[in-house]
MARBA-73749 format. One record per residue (C-alpha): x, y, z; residue in one letter. Coordinates in pm, whole numbers, plus 32768, in hexadecimal, padded with zeros to 4 digits. Layout:
> X, Y, Z, a
...
***
This chain:
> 92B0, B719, 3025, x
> 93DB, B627, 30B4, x
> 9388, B590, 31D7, x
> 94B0, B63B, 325E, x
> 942E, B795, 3208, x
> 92D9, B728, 327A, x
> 9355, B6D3, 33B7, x
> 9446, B827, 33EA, x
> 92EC, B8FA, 3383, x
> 9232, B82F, 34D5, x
> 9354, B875, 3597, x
> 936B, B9E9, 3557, x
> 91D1, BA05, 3565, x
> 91E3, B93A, 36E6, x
> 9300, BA48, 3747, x
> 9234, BB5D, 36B4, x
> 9132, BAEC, 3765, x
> 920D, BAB8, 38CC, x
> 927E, BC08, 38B1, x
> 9156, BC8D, 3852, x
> 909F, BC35, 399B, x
> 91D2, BC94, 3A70, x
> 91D5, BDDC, 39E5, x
> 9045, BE01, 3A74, x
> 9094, BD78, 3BC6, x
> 91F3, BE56, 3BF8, x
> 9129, BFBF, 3BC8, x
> 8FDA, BF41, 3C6D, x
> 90F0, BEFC, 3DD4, x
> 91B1, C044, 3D6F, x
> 907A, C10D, 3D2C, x
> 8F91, C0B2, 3E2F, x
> 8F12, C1A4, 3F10, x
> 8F70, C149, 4090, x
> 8E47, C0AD, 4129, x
> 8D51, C1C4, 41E4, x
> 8DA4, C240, 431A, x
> 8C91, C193, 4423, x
> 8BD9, C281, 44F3, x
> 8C7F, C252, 4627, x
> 8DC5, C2CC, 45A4, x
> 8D18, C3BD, 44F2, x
> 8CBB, C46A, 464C, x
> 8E09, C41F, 46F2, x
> 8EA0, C520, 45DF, x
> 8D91, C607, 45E8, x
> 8CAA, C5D2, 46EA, x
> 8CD0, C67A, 485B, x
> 8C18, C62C, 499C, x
> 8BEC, C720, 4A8F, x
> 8BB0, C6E1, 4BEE, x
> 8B51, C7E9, 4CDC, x
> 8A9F, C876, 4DF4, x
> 8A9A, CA23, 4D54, x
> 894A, CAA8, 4D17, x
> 88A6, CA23, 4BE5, x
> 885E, CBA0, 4B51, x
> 89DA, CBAD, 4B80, x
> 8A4B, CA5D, 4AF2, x
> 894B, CAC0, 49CB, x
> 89E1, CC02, 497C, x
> 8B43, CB77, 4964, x
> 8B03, CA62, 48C7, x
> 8A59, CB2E, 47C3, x
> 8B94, CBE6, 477E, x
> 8C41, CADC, 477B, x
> 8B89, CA20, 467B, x
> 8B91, CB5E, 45B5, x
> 8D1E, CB63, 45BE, x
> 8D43, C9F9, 456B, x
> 8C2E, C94A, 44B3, x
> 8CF2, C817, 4498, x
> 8C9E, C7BE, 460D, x
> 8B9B, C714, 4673, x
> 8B4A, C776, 47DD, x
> 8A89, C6B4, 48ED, x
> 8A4B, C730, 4A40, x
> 89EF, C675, 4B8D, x
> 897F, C76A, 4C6D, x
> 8917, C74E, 4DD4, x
> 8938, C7D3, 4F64, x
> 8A9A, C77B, 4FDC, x
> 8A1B, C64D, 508A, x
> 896A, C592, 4F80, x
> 8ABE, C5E0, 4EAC, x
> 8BA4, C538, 4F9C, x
> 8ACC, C42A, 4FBC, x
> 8AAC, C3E9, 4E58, x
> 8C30, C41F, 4E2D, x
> 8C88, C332, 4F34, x
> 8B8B, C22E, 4EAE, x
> 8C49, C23F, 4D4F, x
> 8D9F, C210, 4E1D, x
> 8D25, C0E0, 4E90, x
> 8CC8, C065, 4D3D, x
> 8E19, C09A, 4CF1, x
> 8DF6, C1D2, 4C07, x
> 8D72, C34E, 4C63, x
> 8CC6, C3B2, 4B0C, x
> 8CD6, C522, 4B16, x
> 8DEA, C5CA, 4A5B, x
> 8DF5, C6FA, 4B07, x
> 8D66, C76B, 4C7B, x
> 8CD8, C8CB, 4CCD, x
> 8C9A, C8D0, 4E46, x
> 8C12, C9E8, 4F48, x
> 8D34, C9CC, 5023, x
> 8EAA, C98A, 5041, x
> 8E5B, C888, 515D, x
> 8DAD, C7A3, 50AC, x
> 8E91, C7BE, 4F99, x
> 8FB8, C797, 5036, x
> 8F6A, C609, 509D, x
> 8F74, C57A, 4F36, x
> 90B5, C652, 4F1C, x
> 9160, C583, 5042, x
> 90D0, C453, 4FBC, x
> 9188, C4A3, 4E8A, x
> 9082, C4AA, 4DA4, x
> 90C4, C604, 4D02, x
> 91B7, C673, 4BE5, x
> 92AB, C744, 4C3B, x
> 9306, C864, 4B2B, x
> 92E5, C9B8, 4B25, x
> 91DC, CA78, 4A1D, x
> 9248, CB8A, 497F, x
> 9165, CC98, 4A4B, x
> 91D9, CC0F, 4B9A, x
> 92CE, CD2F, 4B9F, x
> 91CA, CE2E, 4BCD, x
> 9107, CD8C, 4CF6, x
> 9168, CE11, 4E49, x
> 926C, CCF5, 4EF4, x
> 9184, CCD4, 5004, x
> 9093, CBCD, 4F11, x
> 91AC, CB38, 4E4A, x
> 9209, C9DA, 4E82, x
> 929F, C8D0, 4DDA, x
> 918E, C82B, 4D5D, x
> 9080, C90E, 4D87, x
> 9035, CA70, 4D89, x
> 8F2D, CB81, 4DD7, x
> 8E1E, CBDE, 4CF6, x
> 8D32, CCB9, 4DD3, x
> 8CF0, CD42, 4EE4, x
> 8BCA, CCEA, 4FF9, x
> 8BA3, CDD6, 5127, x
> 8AE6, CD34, 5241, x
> 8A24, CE5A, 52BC, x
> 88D4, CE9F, 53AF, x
> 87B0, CEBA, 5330, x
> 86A6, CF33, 541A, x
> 856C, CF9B, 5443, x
> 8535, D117, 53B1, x
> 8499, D198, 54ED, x
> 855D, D0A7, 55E4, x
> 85A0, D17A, 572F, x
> 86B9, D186, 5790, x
> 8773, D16A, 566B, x
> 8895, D0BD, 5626, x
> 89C1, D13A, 55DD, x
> 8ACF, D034, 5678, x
> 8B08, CEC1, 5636, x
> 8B11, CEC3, 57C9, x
> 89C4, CF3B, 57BB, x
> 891D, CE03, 5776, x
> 899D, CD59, 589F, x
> 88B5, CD84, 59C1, x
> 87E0, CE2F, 58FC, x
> 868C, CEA2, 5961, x
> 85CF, CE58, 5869, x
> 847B, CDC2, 5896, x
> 84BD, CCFA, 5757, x
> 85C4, CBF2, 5736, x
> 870A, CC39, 5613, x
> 874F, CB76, 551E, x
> 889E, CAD3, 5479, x
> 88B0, CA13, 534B, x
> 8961, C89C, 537A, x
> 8ABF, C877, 534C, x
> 8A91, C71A, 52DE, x
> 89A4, C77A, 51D0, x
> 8A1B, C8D4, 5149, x
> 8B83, C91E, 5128, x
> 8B65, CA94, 5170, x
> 8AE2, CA2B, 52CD, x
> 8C22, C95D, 52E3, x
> 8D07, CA80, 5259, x
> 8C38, CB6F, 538C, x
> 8C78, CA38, 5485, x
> 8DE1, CA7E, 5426, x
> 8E29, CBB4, 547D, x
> 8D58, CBAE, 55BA, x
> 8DE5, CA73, 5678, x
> 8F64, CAFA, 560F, x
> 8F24, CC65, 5662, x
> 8F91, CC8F, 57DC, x
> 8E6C, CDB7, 57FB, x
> 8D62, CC95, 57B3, x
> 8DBB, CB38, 57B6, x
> 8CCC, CA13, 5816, x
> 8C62, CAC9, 593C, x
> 8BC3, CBCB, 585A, x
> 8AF7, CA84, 57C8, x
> 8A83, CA39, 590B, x
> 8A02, CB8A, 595A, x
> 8958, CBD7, 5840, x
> 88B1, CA81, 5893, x
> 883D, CAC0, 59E0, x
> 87AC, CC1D, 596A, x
> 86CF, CB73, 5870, x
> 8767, CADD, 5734, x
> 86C0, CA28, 560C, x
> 876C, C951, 552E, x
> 8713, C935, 5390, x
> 87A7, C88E, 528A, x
> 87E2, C9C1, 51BC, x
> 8828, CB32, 519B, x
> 86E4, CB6B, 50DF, x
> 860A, CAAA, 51FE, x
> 86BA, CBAD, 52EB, x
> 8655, CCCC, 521B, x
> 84E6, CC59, 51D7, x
> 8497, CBF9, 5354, x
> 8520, CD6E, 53BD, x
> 8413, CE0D, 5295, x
> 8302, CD19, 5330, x
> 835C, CD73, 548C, x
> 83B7, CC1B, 550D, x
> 854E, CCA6, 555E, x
> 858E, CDF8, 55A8, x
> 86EF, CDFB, 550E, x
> 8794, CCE7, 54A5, x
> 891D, CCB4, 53DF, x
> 88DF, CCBB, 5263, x
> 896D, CD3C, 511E, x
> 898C, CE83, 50A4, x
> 890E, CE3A, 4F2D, x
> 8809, CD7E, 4FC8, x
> 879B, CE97, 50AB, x
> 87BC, CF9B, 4FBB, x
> 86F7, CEFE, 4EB1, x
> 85C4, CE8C, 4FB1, x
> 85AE, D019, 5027, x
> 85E4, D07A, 4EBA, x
> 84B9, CFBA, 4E82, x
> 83EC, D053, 4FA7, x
> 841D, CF6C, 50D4, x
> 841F, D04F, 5213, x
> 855C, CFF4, 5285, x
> 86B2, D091, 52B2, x
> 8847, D048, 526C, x
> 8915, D081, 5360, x
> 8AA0, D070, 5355, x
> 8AC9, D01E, 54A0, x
> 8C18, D0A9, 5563, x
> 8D47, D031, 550E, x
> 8CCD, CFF3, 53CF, x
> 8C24, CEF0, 52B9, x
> 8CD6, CDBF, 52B4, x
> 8D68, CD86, 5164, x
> 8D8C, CC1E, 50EB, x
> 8DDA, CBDE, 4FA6, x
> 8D54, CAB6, 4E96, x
> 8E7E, CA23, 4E19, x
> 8E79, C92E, 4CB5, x
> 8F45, C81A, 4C5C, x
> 8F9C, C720, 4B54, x
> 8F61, C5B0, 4BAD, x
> 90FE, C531, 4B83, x
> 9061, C3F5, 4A97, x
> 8F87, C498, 49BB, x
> 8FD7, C498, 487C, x
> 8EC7, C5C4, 480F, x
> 8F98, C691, 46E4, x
> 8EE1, C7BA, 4784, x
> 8EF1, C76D, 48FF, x
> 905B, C863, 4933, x
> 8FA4, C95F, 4829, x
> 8E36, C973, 48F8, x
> 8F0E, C990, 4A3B, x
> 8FD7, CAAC, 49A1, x
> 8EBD, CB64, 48EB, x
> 8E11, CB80, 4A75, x
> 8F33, CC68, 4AC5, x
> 8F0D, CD1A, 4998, x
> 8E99, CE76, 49B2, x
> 8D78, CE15, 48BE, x
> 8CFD, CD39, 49A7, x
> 8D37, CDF3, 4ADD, x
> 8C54, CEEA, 4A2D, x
> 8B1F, CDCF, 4A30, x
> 8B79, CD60, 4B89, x
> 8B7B, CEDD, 4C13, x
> 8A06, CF1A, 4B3E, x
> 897A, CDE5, 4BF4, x
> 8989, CE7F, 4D4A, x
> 8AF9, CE11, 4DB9, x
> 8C47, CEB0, 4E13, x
> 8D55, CEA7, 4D0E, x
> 8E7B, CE30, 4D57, x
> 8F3B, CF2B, 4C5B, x
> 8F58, D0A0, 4CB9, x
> 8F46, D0ED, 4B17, x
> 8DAC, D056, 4B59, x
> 8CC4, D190, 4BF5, x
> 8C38, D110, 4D31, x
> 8B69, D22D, 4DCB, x
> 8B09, D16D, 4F25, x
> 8C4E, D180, 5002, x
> 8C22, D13A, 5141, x
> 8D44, D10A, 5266, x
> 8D98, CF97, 5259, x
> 8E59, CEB7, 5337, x
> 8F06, CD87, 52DC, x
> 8F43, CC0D, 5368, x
> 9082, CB50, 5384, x
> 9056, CA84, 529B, x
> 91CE, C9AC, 52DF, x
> 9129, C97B, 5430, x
> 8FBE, C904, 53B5, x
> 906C, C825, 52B1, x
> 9120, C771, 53DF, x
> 8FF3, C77A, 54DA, x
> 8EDC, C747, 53E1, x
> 8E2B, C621, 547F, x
> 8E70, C67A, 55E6, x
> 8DD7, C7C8, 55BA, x
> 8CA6, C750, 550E, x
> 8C9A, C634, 5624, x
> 8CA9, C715, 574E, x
> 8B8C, C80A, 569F, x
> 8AA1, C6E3, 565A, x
> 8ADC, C694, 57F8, x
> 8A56, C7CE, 584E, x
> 8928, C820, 5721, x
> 88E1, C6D0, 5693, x
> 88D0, C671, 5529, x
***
């Protein structure tokens, strides 16, 4: 071989050779899968955190179906009394980030705060258009119904059959109210006493100097009137039902005007970025899940649901409690404490 040709054949082997390794790097970039997602934006895409105050068998039950309709999602709930929420929600606002991707609260009051603070989305899900307008806001909307009834003792003499009727009362045993501060239904019942010209905080007071209790919540109310402690005492009516179901000698009473109705709004948090918080808030109004929330013991909030425990029912202003919210629950605390 020439050296010429000798040094043509080391030429074309180097560029062989060149080419050769560029054509394993260019499809190993092109090829390569992209890098796994990490597990925190794994659950920003699929997971979904719940916070809420409902009743677990109720939270349960929806959840369930949930799950069922979507087993992409990956639901976690936080569940506690109203109080404990707010105070863990307003601990996370001071960290500088509320973790919860969606809120399920007892009462419109309570919601209606991180609403003002602008902390909820506003959109409107699909089944909002068959709720009543009375529970449709902006940002939130009603789920369920809570009727804050009497429960009182079975043999309790006289019996009562007005709201009136446990002011002055002559019971030799005190009654008993849950705390506003701690459950929101005694917030939502607050509400519509104070604004209601019949009662207002007068009403407080003379329930008060008649003998009043107070409890943190409904079910405390509900236990102390089966052990005697309270004759009667403000409560809920799936709570009552279910303890006299179960054999405790007490007695529901719908006292005159009526029940009043509060309803347990939900929410999306406005910076979550859950891919199923908008679809869990929906699916609540569904008539699928109305179903579950009307077989745990609650009101429905769609007239397609059965719901064979109507009772007369009264309702708050809610405008007005939204406005007077902390001077209401100020000027109760200045006459019962808490």
């Amino acid at each position: 071989m020439s050296r010429s040709h000798a040094t043509a054949a080391i030429l074309l082997a180097l560029a062989l050779l060149v080419a050769g390794c560029g054509g394993q790097q260019g499809p190993r970039a092109e090829d390569a899968s992209p890098p796994a997602a990490s597990t925190s934006e794994t659950a920003a895409s699929t997971g979904l955190r719940v916070y809420t105050s409902v009743t677990q068998d109720t939270v349960d039950a929806v959840v369930a179906a949930f799950e069922s309709a979507h087993p992409d999602a990956e639901v976690e709930v936080f569940r506690a009394p109203t109080g404990e929420l707010t105070a863990r929600l307003a601990a996370e606002q001071r960290d500088g980030e509320i973790l919860a991707d969606v809120l399920w609260l007892t009462d419109p009051l309570s919601m209606q705060q991180y609403a003002a603070d602008g902390l909820l989305r506003e959109w409107t899900p699909a089944e909002a258009s068959a709720l009543p307008r009375e529970i449709v806001e902006d940002t939130f909307w009603g789920t369920r119904i809570l009727n804050r009834v009497v429960a009182q003792q079975a043999d309790l003499e006289p019996a009562l059959t007005t709201w009136d009727d446990l002011a002055g009362h002559p019971y030799e045993e005190p009654v008993a109210i849950p705390d506003p501060g701690f459950a929101g239904s005694a917030f939502g019942a607050l509400a519509y006493f104070a604004l209601d010209d019949a009662f207002g905080f007068d009403y407080y007071r003379s329930v008060a100097e008649a003998g009043l209790v107070q409890v943190k919540s409904p079910g405390e109310v509900v236990t102390g009137v089966a052990e005697g402690r309270f004759s009667a005492g403000m409560s809920l009516d799936k709570v009552v039902r279910g303890a006299a179901d179960k054999g405790s000698p007490i007695t529901l009473v719908a006292p005159d005007p009526g029940a009043v109705a509060i309803y347990s709004p939900i929410a999306v948090i406005a910076a979550s970025t859950s891919a199923f918080a908008e679809t869990f808030a929906n699916f609540v109004l569904t008539v699928e899940a109305q179903e579950e929330i009307a077989a745990t013991g609650w009101q429905p909030v769609r007239d397609e649901v059965e719901w064979p425990h109507d009772l007369p029912q009264v309702f708050p202003d809610w405008q007005t409690a939204f406005e007077r919210r902390e001077e209401l629950l100020e000027e109760y605390r200045s006459i019962v404490g808490g």
